[in-house]
matplotlib code that plots the C-alpha trace (Angstrom):
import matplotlib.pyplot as plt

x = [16.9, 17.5, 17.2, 17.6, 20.5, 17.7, 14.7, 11.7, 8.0, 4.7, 1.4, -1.5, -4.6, -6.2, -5.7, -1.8, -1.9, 0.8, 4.0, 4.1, 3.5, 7.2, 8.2, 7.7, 10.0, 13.1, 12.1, 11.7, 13.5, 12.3, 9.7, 8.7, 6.2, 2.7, -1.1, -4.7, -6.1, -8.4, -5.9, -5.5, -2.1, -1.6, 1.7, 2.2, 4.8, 5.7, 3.3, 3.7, 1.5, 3.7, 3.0, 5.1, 7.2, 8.6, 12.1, 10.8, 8.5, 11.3, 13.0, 10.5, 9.5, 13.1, 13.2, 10.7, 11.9, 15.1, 12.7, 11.2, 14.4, 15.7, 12.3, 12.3, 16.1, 15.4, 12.1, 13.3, 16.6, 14.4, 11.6, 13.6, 11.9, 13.8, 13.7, 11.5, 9.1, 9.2, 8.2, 5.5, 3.6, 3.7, 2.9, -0.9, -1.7, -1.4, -3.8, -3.2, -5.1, -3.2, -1.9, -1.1, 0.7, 3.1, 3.3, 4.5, 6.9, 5.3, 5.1, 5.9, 3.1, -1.0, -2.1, -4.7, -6.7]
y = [2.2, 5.3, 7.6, 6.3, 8.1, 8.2, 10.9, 9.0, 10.2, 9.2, 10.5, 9.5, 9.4, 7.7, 6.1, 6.1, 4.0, 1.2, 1.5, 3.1, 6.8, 6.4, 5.1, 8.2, 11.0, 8.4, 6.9, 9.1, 12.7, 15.4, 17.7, 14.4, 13.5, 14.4, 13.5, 14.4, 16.7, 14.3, 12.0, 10.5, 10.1, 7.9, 7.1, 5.0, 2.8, -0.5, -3.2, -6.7, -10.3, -13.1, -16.1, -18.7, -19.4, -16.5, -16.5, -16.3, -14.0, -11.5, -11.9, -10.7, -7.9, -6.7, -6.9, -4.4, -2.0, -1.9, -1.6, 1.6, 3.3, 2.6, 4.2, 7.0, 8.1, 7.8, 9.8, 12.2, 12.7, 12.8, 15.5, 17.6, 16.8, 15.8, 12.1, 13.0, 14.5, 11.5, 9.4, 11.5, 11.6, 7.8, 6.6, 6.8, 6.8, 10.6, 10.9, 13.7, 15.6, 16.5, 20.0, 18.5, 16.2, 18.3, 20.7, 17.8, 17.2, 14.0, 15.3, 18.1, 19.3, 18.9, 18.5, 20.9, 21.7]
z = [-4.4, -6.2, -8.7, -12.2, -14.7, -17.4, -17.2, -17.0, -16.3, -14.5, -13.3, -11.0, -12.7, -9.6, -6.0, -5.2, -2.2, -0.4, -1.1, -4.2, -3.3, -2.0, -4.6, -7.3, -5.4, -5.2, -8.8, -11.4, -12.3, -10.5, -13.1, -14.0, -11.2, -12.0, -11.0, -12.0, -9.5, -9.0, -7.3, -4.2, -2.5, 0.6, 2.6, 5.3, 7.2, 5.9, 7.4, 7.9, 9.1, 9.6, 11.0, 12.6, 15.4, 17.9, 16.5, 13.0, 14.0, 15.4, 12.7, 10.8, 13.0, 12.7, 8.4, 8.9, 11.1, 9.0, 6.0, 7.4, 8.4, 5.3, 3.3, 5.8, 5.3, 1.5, 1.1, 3.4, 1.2, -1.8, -0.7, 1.2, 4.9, 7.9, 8.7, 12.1, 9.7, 7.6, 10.7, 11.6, 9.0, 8.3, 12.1, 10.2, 6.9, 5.7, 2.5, -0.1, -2.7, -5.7, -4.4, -1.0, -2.9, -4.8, -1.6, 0.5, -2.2, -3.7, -7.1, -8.8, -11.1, -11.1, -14.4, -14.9, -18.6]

ax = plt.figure().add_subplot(projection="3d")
ax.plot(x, y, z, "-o")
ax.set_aspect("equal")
plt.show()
């Protein structure tokens, strides 16, 4: 995943939780990542629930370590943090406001009046 060639624009109005919050540094153009200031940003690590045998279930258990390595070394590129960082703050879920949001690097502008 990366960064499209076209400038394209979003903004949280809401609850930014999952996956998505991770999605909007590597996404869309930088200056074009907004949220309300009422908004609420959460990251966190990939999870998973699998069921099945214990092969399978490695196997699964592996697809998402490799999924989080591969989110971490992306976001970090993205928002400027170093990949320790990264995992850090997504051992837990790490909730934002608005401001802490575009501090962190999340977005770039709160829209305000």
């Amino acid at each position: 995943m990366g960064r499209s060639s076209y400038a394209a624009s979003v903004w949280c109005k809401g609850i930014l939780r999952g996956y998505r919050p991770h999605c909007l540094p590597i996404s869309f153009s930088k200056g074009h990542r907004s949220a309300l200031p009422a908004a609420s940003i959460m990251l966190k690590q990939p999870m998973s629930s699998y069921r099945g045998q214990a092969s399978e279930l490695e196997i699964h258990r592996q697809e998402t370590r490799n999924t989080k390595a591969q989110m971490v070394e992306i976001l970090a590129r993205a928002i400027n943090k170093t990949e320790s960082e990264i995992e850090k703050d997504i051992n837990r879920p790490k909730y934002f406001d608005a401001w802490g949001a575009k501090e962190y690097g999340i977005i770039d502008k709160v829209l305000e009046g």
